[in-house]
C-alpha positions as CSV (number, residue, x, y, z in Angstrom):
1,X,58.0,176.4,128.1
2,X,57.9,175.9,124.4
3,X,59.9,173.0,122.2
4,X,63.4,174.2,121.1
5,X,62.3,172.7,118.0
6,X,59.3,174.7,117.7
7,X,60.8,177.4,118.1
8,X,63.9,177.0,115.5
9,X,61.0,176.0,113.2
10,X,59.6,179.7,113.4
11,X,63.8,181.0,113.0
12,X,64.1,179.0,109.7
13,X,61.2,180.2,108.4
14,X,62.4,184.0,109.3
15,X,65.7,183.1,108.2
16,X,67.2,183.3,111.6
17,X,69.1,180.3,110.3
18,X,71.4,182.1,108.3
19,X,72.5,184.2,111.5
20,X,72.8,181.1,113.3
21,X,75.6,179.9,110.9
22,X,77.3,183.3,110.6
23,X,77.5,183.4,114.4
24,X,78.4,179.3,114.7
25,X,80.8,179.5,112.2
26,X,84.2,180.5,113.7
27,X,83.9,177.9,115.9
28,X,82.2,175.0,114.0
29,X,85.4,176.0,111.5
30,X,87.5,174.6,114.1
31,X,85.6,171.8,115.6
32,X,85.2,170.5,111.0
33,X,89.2,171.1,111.3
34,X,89.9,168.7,114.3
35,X,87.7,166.4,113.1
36,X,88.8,166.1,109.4
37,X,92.0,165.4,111.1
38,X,91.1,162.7,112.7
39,X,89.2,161.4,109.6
40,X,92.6,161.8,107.8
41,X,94.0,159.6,109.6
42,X,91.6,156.4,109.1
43,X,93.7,156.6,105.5
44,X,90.5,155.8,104.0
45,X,87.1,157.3,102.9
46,X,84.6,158.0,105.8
47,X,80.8,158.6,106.8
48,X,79.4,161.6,108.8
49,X,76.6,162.9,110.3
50,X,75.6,166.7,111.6
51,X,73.1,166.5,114.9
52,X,71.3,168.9,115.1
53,X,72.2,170.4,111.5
54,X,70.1,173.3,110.5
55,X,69.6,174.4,107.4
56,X,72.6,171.9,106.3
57,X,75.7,174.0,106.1
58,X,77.6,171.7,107.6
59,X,76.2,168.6,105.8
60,X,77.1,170.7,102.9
61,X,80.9,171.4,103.8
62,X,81.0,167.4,104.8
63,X,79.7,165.9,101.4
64,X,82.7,168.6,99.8
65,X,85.5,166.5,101.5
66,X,86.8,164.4,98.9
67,X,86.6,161.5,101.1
68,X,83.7,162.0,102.3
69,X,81.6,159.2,101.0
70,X,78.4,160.0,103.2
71,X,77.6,163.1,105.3
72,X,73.6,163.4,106.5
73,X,71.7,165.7,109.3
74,X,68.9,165.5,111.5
75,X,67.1,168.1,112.9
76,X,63.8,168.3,115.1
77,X,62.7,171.4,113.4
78,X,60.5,170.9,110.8
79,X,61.1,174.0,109.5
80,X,65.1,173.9,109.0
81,X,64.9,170.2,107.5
82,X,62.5,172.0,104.7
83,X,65.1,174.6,104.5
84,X,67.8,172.3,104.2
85,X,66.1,170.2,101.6
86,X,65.2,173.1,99.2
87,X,69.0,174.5,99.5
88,X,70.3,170.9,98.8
89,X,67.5,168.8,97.4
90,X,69.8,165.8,96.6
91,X,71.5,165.6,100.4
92,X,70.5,163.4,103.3
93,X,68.4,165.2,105.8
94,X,66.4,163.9,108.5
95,X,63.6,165.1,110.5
96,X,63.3,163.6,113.6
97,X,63.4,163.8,117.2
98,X,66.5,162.5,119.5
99,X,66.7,160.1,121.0
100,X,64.2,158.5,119.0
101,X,66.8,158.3,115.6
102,X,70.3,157.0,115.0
103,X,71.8,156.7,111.5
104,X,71.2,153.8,109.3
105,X,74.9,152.5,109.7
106,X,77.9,153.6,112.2
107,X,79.4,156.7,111.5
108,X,83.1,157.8,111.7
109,X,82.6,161.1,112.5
110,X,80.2,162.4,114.4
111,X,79.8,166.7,114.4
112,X,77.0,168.7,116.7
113,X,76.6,172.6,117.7
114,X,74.2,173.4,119.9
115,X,71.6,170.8,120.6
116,X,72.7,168.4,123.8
117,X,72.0,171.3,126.7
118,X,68.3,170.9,124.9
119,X,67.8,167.5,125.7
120,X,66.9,166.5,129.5
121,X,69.4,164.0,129.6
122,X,72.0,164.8,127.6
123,X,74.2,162.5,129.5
124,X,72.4,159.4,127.8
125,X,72.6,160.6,124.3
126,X,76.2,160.8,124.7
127,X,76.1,156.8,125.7
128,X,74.1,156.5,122.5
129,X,76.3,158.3,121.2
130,X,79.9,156.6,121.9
131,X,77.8,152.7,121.5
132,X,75.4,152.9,119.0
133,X,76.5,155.8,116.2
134,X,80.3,155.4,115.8
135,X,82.1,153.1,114.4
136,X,84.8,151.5,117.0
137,X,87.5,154.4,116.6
138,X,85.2,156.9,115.5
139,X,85.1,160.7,116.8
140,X,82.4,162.7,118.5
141,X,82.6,166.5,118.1
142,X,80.2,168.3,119.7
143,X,80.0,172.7,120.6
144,X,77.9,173.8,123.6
145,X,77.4,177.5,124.2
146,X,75.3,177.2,127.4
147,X,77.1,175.8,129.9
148,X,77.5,176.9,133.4
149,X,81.3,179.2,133.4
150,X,79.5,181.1,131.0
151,X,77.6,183.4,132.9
152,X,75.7,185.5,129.6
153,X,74.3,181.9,129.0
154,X,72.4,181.2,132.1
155,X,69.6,183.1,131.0
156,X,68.9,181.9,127.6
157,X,66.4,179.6,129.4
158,X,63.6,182.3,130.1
159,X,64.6,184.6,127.3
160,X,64.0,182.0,124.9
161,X,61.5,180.0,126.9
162,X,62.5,176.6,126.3
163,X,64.4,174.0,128.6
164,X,68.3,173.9,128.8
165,X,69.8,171.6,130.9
166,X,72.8,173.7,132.3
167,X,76.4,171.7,133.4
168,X,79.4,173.1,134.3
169,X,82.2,172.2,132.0
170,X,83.7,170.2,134.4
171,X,79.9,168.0,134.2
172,X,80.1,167.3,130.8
173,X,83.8,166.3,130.7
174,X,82.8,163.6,133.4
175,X,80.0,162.9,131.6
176,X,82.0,162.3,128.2
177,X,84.0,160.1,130.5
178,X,81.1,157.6,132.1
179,X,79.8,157.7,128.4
180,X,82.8,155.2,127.4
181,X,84.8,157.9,125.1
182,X,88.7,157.7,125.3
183,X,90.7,160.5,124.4
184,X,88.8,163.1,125.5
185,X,89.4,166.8,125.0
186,X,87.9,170.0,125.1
187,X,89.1,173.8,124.4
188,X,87.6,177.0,124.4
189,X,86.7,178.2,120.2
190,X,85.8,181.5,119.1
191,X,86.5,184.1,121.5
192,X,85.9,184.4,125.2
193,X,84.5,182.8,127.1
194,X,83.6,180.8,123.6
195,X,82.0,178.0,122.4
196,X,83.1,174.6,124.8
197,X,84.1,172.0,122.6
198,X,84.1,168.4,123.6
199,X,85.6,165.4,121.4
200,X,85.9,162.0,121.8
201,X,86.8,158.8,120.3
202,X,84.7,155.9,120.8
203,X,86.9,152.8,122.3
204,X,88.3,150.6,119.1
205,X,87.2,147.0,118.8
């Protein structure tokens, strides 16, 4: 099996990353919309970060929020941090490998579409996650696409040939739970059976 970076690498550089956010978008519009609400209601500007962020359209529609006072990303594909850079050479865009980065200060809004089924533990980013990126309050927002109810998904593994780690929905909620997040829910975006979404708050000091 290849690296899913590797392989997103060779997309960017086809510009399979536009047709990633076409086909993300209707539900990363309602994941940005939950969690701009919950920003809202901090009353006061706030810091954000995209995992797993492409070519940086979502960085981009972050840093537009007028109190937005930082938004950055970090990929692991070379390729769509170069992508990202040379569509928005002034934005903050990392390339690096999870788990091995975390943001230079807590973030109050954490945002993430498709990357955690890539990672072998996915349950340990999450920790990482809730105790070490947010700030005390903050909110994780995260998409998944593979996950075990839907069935087209379960595939995507050989046809793409890199690892997935596959979980039912039912897995990740419990795993969102033993990570320490409060307020936990999830909903089904974009069509059926759709893009889970899971959010969380991490606990407040």
């Amino acid at each position: 099996m290849r690296e899913a970076t590797d392989v997103f690498s060779e997309w960017a550089g086809v510009g399979r990353d536009e047709g990633m956010e076409r086909g993300h978008a209707p539900a990363v519009s309602e994941m940005l919309a939950f969690g701009l609400a919950r920003t809202a209601e901090l009353g006061r500007s706030f810091r954000a970060v995209d995992v797993g962020c492409g070519n940086g359209w979502v960085v981009r529609q972050l840093q537009s929020m007028p109190f937005c006072t930082v938004a950055e990303g970090v990929d692991g594909a070379a390729g769509m941090i170069d992508k990202a850079r040379s569509i928005d050479p002034e934005g903050r865009y990392h390339h690096a490998m999870l788990p091995d980065w975390s943001p230079d200060e807590r973030v109050d809004l954490l945002m993430s579409m498709e990357v955690l089924y890539y990672l072998h533990d996915p349950a340990a980013m999450l920790r990482d996650f809730c105790t070490t990126w947010l700030v005390p309050g903050g909110w994780a927002v995260v998409g998944i696409d593979h996950y075990r109810e839907h069935e087209a998904s379960l595939a995507w593994p050989e046809q793409v040939g890199v690892h997935m780690t596959t979980m039912s929905e039912g897995e990740w909620l419990q795993a969102w739970a033993m990570a320490g997040f409060s307020g936990i829910t999830s909903w089904r975006a974009a069509g059926d059976p759709g893009t889970l979404v899971i959010a969380g708050q991490a606990p407040s000091a």
